[in-house]
Structure formats: structure tokens, C-alpha cells
C-alpha positions in Angstrom: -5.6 53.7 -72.6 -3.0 52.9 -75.5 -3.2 55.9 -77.0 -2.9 57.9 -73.5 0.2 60.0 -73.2 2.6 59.7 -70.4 0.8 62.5 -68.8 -2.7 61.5 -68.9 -1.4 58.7 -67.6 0.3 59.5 -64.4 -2.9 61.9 -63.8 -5.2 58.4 -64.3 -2.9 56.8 -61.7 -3.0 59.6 -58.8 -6.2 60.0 -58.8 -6.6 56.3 -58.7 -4.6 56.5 -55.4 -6.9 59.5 -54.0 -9.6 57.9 -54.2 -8.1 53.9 -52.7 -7.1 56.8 -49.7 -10.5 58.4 -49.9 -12.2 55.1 -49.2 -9.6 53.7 -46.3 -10.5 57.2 -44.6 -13.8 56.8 -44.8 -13.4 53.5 -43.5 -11.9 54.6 -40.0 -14.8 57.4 -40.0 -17.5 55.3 -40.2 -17.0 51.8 -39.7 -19.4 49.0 -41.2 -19.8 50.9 -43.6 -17.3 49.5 -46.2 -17.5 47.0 -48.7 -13.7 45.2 -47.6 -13.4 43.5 -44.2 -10.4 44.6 -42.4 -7.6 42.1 -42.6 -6.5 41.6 -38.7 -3.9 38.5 -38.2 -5.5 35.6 -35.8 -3.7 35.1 -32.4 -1.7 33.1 -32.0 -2.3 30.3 -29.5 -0.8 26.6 -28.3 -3.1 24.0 -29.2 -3.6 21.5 -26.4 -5.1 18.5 -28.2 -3.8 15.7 -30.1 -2.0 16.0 -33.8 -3.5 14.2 -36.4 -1.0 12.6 -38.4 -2.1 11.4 -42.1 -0.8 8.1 -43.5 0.6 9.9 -46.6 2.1 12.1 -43.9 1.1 15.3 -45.2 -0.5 17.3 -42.1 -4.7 18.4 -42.2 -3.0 22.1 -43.1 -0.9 20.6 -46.1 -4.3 19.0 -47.2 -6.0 22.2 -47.1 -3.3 24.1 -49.1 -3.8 20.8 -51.7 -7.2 21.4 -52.1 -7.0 25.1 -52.4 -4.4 24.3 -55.5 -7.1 21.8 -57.1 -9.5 24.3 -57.9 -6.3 26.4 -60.2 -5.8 25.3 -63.6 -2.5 23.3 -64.4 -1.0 23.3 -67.6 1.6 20.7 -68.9 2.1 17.7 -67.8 -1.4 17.0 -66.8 -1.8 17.4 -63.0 -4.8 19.3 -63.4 -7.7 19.8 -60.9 -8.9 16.1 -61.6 -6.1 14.5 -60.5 -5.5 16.1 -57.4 -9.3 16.0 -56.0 -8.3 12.3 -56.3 -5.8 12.4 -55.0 -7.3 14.6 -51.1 -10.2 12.1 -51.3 -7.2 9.4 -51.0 -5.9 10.6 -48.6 -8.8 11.9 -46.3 -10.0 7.8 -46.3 -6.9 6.9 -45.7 -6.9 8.9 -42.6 -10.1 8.3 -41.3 -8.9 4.4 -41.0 -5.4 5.5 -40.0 -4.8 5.0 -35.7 -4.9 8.4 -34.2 -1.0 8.4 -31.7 -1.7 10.5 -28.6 0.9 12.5 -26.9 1.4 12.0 -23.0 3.0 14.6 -21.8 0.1 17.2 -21.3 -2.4 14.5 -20.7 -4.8 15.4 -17.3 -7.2 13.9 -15.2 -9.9 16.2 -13.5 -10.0 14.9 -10.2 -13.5 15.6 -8.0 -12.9 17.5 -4.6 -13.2 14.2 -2.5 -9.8 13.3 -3.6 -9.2 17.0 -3.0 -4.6 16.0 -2.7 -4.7 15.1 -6.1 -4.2 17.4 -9.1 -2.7 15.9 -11.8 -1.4 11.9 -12.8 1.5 12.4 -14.4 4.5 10.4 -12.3 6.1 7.0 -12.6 4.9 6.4 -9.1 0.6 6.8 -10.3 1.6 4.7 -13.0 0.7 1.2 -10.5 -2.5 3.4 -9.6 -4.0 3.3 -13.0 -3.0 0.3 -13.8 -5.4 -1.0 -10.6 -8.4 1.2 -12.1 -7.4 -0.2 -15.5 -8.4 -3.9 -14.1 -11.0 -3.1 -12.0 -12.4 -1.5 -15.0 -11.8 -5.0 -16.7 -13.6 -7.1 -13.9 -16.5 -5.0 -14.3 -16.4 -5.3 -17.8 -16.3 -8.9 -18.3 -19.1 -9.2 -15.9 -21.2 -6.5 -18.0 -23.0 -6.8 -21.1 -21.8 -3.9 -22.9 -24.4 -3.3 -25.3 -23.5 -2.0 -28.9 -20.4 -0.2 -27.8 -16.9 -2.1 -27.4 -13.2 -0.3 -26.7 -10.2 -2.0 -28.5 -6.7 -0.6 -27.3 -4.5 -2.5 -29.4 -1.9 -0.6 -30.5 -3.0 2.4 -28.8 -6.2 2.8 -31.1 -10.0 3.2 -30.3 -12.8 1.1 -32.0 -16.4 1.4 -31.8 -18.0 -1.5 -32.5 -21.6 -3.0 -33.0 -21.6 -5.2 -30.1 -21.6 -8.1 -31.4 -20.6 -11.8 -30.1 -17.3 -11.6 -32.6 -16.3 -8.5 -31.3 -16.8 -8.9 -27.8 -13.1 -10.2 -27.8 -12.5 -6.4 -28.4 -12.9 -5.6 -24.9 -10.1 -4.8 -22.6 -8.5 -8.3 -22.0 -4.8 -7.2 -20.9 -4.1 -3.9 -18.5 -3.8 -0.7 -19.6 -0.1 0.7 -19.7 -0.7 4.3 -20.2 -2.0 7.4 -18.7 -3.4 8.3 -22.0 -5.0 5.1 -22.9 -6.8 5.4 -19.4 -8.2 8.7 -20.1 -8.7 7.9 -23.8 -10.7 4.9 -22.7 -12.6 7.0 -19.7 -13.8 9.0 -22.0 -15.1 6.5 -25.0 -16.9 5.1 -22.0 -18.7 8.5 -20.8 -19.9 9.1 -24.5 -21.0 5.5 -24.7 -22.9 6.3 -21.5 -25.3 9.0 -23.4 -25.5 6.9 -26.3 -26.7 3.2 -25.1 -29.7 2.5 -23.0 -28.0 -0.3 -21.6 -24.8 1.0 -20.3 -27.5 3.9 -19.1 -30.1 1.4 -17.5 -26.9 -0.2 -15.3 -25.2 3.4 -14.4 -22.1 1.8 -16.0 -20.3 5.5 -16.3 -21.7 6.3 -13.0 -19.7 2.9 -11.1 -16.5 3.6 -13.1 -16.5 7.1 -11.8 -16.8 5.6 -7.8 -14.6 2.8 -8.7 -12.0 5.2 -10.0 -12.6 7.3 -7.4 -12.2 5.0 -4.2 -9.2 3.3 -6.1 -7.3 6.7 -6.2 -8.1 7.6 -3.0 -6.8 4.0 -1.7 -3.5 4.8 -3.7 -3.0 7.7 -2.3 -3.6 6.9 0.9 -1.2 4.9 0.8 1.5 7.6 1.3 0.0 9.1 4.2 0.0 5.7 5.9 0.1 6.3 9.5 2.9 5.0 11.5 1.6 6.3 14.8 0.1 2.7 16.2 3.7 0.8 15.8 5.5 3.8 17.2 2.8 4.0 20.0 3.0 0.2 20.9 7.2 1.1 21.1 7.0 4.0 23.4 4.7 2.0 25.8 7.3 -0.7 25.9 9.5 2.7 27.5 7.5 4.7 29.6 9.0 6.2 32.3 8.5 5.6 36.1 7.0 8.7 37.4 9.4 10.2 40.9 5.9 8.3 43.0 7.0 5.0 41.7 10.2 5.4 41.8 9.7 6.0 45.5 7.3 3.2 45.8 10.1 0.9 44.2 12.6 2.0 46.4 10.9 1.7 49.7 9.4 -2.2 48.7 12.9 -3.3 48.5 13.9 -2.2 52.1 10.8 -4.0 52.9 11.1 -7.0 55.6 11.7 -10.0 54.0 8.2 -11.9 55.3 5.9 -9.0 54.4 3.5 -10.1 52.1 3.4 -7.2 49.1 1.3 -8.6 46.9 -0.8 -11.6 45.7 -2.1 -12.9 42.9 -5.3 -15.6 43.4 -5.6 -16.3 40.1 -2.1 -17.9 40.0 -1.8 -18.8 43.8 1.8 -16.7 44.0 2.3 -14.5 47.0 5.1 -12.0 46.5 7.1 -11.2 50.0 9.5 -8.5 50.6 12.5 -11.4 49.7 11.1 -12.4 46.9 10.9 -9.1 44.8 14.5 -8.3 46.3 15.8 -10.3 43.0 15.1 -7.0 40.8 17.1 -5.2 42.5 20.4 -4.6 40.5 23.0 -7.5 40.5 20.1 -10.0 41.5 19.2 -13.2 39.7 15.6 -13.6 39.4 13.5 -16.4 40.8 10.4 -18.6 39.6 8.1 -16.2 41.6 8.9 -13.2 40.1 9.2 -15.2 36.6 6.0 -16.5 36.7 3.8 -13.8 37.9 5.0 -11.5 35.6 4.1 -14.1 32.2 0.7 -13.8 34.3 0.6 -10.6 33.9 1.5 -10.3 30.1 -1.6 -12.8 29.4 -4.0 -10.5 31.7 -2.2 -7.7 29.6 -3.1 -9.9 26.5 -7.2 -10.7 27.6 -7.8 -7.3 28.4 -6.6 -5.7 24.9 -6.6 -8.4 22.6 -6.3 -6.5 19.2 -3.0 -4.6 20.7 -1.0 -8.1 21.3 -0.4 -11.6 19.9 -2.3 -14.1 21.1 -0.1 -16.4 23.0 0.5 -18.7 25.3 3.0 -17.9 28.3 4.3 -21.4 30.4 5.6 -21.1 33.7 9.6 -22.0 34.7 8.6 -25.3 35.8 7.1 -26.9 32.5 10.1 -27.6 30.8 11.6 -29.4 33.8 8.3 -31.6 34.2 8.1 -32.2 30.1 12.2 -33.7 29.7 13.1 -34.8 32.7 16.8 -35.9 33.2 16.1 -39.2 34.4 13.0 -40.0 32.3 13.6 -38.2 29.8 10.7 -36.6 27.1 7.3 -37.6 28.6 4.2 -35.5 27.2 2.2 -37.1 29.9 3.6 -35.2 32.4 2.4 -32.0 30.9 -0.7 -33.2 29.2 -3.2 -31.7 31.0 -1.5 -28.7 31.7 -3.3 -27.4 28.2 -6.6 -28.3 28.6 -9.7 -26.9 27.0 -11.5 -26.4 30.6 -8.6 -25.2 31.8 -7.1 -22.6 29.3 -10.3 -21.8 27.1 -8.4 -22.1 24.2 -5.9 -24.8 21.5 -2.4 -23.5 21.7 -2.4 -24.4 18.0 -5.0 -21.4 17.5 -1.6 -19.0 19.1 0.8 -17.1 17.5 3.1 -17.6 19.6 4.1 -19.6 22.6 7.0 -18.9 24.8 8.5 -21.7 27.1 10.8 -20.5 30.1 14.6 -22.7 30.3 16.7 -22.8 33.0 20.1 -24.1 32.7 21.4 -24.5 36.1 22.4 -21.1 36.7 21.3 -19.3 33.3 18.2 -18.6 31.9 17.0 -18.6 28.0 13.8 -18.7 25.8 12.5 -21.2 23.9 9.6 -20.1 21.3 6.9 -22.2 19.1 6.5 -19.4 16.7 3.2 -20.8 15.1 2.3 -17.6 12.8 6.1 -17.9 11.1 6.2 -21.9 11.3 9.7 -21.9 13.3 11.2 -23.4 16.1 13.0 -20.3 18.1 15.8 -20.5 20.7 16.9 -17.0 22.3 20.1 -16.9 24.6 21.4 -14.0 25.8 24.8 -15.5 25.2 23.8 -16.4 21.8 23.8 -20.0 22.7 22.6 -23.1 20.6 20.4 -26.1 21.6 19.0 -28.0 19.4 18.2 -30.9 21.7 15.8 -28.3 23.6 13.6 -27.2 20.2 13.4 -31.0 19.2 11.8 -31.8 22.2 9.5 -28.6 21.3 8.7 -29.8 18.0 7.6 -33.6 19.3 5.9 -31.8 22.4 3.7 -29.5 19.5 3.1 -32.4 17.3 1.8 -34.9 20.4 -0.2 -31.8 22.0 -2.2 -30.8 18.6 -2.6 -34.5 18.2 -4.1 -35.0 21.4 -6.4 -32.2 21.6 -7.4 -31.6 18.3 -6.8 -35.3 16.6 -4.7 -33.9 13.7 -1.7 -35.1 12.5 0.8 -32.2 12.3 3.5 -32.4 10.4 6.7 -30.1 11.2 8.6 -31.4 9.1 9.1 -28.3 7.2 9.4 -25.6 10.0 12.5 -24.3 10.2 15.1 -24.1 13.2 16.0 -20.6 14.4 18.8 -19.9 16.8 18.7 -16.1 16.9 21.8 -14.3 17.1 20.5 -10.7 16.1 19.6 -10.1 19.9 20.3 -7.6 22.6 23.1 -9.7 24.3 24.2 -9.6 28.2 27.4 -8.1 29.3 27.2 -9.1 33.2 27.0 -12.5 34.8 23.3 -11.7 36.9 20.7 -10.2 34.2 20.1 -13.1 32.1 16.5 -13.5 33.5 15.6 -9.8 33.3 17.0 -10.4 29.1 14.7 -13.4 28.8 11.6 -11.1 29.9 12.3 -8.7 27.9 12.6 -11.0 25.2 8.9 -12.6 26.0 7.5 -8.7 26.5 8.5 -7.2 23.6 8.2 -10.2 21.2 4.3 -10.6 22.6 4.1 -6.4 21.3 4.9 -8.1 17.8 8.1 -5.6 18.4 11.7 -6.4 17.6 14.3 -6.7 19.7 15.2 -3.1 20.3 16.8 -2.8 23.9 20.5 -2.7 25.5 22.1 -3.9 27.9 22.0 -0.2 29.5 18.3 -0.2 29.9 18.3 -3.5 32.7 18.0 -1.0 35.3 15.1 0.6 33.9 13.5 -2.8 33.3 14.1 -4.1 36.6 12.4 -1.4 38.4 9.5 -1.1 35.9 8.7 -5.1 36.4 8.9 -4.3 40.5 6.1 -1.5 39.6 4.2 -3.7 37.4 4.0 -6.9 40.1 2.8 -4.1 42.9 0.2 -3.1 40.3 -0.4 -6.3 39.1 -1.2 -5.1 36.2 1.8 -4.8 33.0 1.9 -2.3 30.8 
């Protein structure tokens, strides 16, 4: 080819090039039949799985571009092929021990169609959610003889282990704190699963998965909590007087004043035309009306006892008969007032028990509130008597004492004068206030009336004492 001239030379070279074009022709004629493959660049794509990071910190490609240089010969200062074989075989050991980090941010749980809400964990708010799985998951685990196959998640790494009594300290002992870690560890399980008999003989995988399952549905339940009961029990407490009642209201209280309307043989009390005449508006109310109405509220109480409290309702003249103002306290007065036989039940076993007071002209509620361990006084002029709860307290003390033969000790229940209370702005519906205040705290409701809605009231509890029968 030296001794070529210029011309032979160029003539070597095109018909070099017709023939390269020759073949790439026949190439796109008849294709597989070529000795080349065609070059075609790979798609490119987002990789959704964790990066492996190596301790030198070169990346896995880095290493493959290192070990595609180790097979070139080096000259001159004697990195040669040797040396860096060495030097990949470092470094892949070094990463096979090295803890593998996970990123969280495209982390997902496939969630079975039972718990059909829930797509994806990925909020602040599921964090508490897996967190529960996470120690049931322990409870179980402790309990369980794992078999050859152990999870550490210190420092956010996976170990398998041989199962044996010094690394049985490698099981999950503390929480887990991640979404990842959960999944991370979910899976190590599920692979476990196939690979012990043990773990396969107890349907470990299997229990996880329902535990898991009925803990997220629990969680998410959660926010779909249904406040319809406590609204229901509030509208009740409301319900309008249809135009009949209204009527039949209206006409009882033009009724003569010996007529007998209605009576109650349980509770001896005969309710005349006079009598009910107190709810009219501007009336004060008397022991008869009083007293058949907390009646009521306990039939109300017997016949739906998961709806309301259990408590005990005394009459207007047990507070008069317990401190008298000549003798002062006497519990034997009132002893057996309470008595098994007679009540079917230990006013210690209550919740609550409300206790009539009338104060010459004005009428307040005093309450042994039992479930919150309180002493409760309720005026509708926000008044305070502490002498009245102290003779409460003693009465509570000597009546669990004598029925039951326990020595209670009040000592630490608290004193409560309640001020945040619907308050009376006349000088005739402090009764009606102190019903209201028994009704509604017997609902295991708060205090939410006005003074506007007396009216209301009055004519409901005039329905309710025809019906015999509260609502």
C-alpha cells in the first residue's frame, strides 16, 4: 500500500465506501441476514427501587466502567489490570456488608379490597397507624419462636440471621418509626414465610397479614367515626310538641282544679287539674310535679338502660328529712330509704345521683357524681353552699358503709360549684332550670339550654306527666 500512488489510493478508498453502503442496503432489504446487530439506544425509564450506594462511594455503574478499564493495559506508573481487579473485589465486599439507606418518598403499600378507602400510606397522620402494626407485630413476635430467620432494624438495616439464642435479641425490641422500615420488614417476613417450615407450620405471614389488616381498618375507622348517637340523644332532648299536644296541653290547664288527670301507683302521686297548673308560665313548681317527673326519668332509665346513666333520682323531701334544722345531720332518718329490697340496687354501683334542695322560695341541685368522684352543687343563680355537699359527702360515706360495710374514703373528691350553667333571668323558673339540669345531665349531655327555651320545657314536662312516660 506504500508504494500506491495518490490515485490508486483514493480508488482503494471509494470502493471501500461502496461496498460499507452495499452491505447497510442489503441490511434494510433483508433483515437477519447481517453479520452487525443494529445499534438502537435503550429507553430511557425512572427506576423505582432503591440506590445502592457503595462505601468507597463510587455507584454499581462507576464499578462497571472500573472493571471494563481492568482488562486495558496500563503503562507507567503501574496501575495495571492487577491492581485494579483488586481493587472492584474491595470494593464489591465492602458493599455487600455496607447498610443498604432506603428512600421514602415513593415507598407503597398494596392494600387488599377489604380496606378498599385506602390507597397509599404516605401521611404524617398513618404514621401512629404503623406504628400500632409495628408493635403488634412485636407482641406476636416475642410470643413466637421464629425459627432460623431474625429481622434487625438498627440503623435502618436488615439481617438474616441463624436463629440462634444470641441473636434472638435481634428481633424487633423498640417500634418501628418508618413507613419504609414497615414495608422493608413486611417483606423479610413474607420471604421468611417460603423459606422456614416453622414460620410456615404457624401461618406466621398469614396472621401478620390479618393483623395488619384489621389494625388499618381500625385506624381508619377512626375518621369516619360516627357522631350520629350523641347528636340523636341531643335532638331527643328537643323534640317538638306536635299541634295535638299542644292542644292537649292547653286544654289540661283550664282543667278544674279537683279533676284527677293522672296517677302514678308506682309512686302513690295523683296529679289534679291545680297541681299541673304550676307549668304554666310564671308558675313555681311544686313537690308533685317535682317528684313525678324524677319518676319518670328512672322509668325512662329501666326501660333503655344502655341510652342513659344509671342513677339514682331522690324526691324534694329527702334533703329536709336527712339535715333537719333543729336536729341537724341524722342518716337515720333516711336510712332505709336506700334499701336493697326496696331499690334493687347500691347507690354506690350509680353514676350519678341527683338530690332535689329547696331553699325557702328557690330551688337548686345537689349531685354525688360517683363516675367523676365530685361533689356537685348547680344554682341557677350560680350560688355556693358548701355546708349542703358536706353533708352529701358524710351522707355517701355512712350510706356505703352501711350497706355495703366499706369504708369509703372521700377525702380526695373534689368540690364543684358549677358556674358554666344556663342561668335564670326571672324570679319563677328556678324549678323548671333544676329539671332541666337532672334531664339532661342523666343524657350524659352538657348543659346546652337558655333561658328562652323555659316555655318549651314547661309544656313538654305537662305532656310527659299526661303520658307518664318522659322522653
Amino acid at each position: 500500500m506504500d508504494g500506491m500512488s495518490s490515485y490508486h489510493k483514493r480508488s482503494a478508498r471509494l470502493n471501500l465506501c461502496e461496498n460499507s453502503s452495499f452491505s447497510h442496503s442489503s441490511r434494510a432489504m433483508a433483515p437477519g441476514n447481517y453479520r452487525y446487530p443494529e445499534v438502537r439506544s435503550p429507553l430511557r425509564r425512572q427506576v423505582h427501587a432503591p440506590s445502592r450506594i457503595l462505601k468507597s462511594g463510587l455507584s454499581a455503574r462507576t464499578g462497571q466502567v472500573g472493571r471494563d478499564r481492568s482488562t486495558r493495559q496500563v503503562s507507567g506508573n503501574g496501575f495495571g489490570a492487577d491492581f485494579l481487579t483488586r481493587n472492584y473485589d474491595m470494593v464489591r465486599r465492602d458493599a455487600l456488608d455496607f447498610s443498604i439507606p432506603y428512600r421514602t418518598d415513593r415507598e407503597m403499600f398494596d392494600v387488599d379490597d377489604e380496606c378498599g378507602d385506602v390507597e397509599m400510606i404516605h401521611s404524617d397522620t398513618s404514621m401512629e397507624c404503623v406504628e400500632n402494626v409495628a408493635m403488634e407485630v412485636d407482641e406476636v413476635e416475642e410470643k413466637a419462636d421464629m425459627g432460623s430467620e431474625v429481622v434487625n432494624l438498627k440503623n435502618r438495616s436488615l439481617m438474616v440471621g441463624d436463629g440462634s439464642q444470641a441473636n434472638s435479641s435481634l428481633v424487633l425490641n423498640r417500634p418501628v418509626t418508618d413507613v419504609s422500615s414497615y414495608e422493608a420488614y413486611r417483606k423479610v417476613l413474607e420471604s421468611a414465610k417460603d423459606r422456614t417450615s416453622k414460620l410456615k407450620d404457624r401461618g406466621f405471614g398469614g396472621y401478620l397479614k390479618e393483623r395488619s389488616r384489621a389494625l388499618l381498618r381500625r385506624f381508619f375507622s377512626f375518621w369516619k367515626r360516627d357522631e350520629e348517637p350523641a347528636e340523636d340523644v341531643q335532638r331527643e332532648a328537643f323534640l317538638p310538641l306536635s299541634r295535638e299536644e299542644e292542644t292537649a296541653v292547653k286544654r289540661v290547664f283550664l282543667a278544674n282544679d279537683s279533676n284527677i288527670l293522672v296517677a302514678h301507683k308506682n309512686s302513690n302521686i295523683d296529679i289534679t287539674g291545680e297541681i299541673l297548673r304550676c307549668l304554666r308560665p310564671g308558675e313555681w313548681l311544686n313537690d308533685e310535679v317535682i317528684n313525678l317527673y324524677l319518676v319518670l326519668l328512672k322509668d325512662r332509665e329501666a326501660r333503655e338502660p344502655k341510652k342513659f346513666l344509671k342513677c339514682h333520682f331522690f324526691n324534694t323531701f329527702f334533703f329536709t328529712k336527712l339535715v333537719n334544722s333543729g336536729t341537724g345531720y341524722n342518716y337515720g332518718a333516711v336510712r332505709r330509704w336506700t334499701s336493697m329490697k326496696r331499690l334493687g340496687y347500691h347507690l354506690k354501683d350509680c353514676d350519678k345521683i341527683f338530690i332535689p334542695i329547696h331553699m325557702n322560695i328557690h330551688w337548686t341541685l345537689a349531685v354525688i357524681n360517683i363516675k367523676d368522684r365530685k361533689f356537685q352543687y348547680l344554682d341557677s343563680f350560680k350560688g355556693r353552699e358548701p355546708k349542703i355537699l358536706d353533708a352529701l359527702a358524710r351522707y355517701f360515706v355512712d350510706e356505703v358503709n352501711d350497706k355495703s360495710e366499706v369504708d369509703l374514703d372521700v377525702s380526695g373528691w373534689r368540690q364543684e360549684f358549677v358556674q358554666d350553667l344556663p342561668m335564670q333571668r326571672n324570679g319563677f323558673d328556678c324549678g323548671m332550670f333544676m329539671l332541666k339540669y337532672i334531664d339532661f345531665y342523666s343524657r350524659g349531655l352538657e348543659l346546652c339550654f337558655t333561658q328562652e327555651q323555659m316555655p318549651y320545657f314547661r309544656d313538654r314536662t305537662a305532656k310527659e306527666i299526661l303520658q307518664l312516660k318522659a322522653e
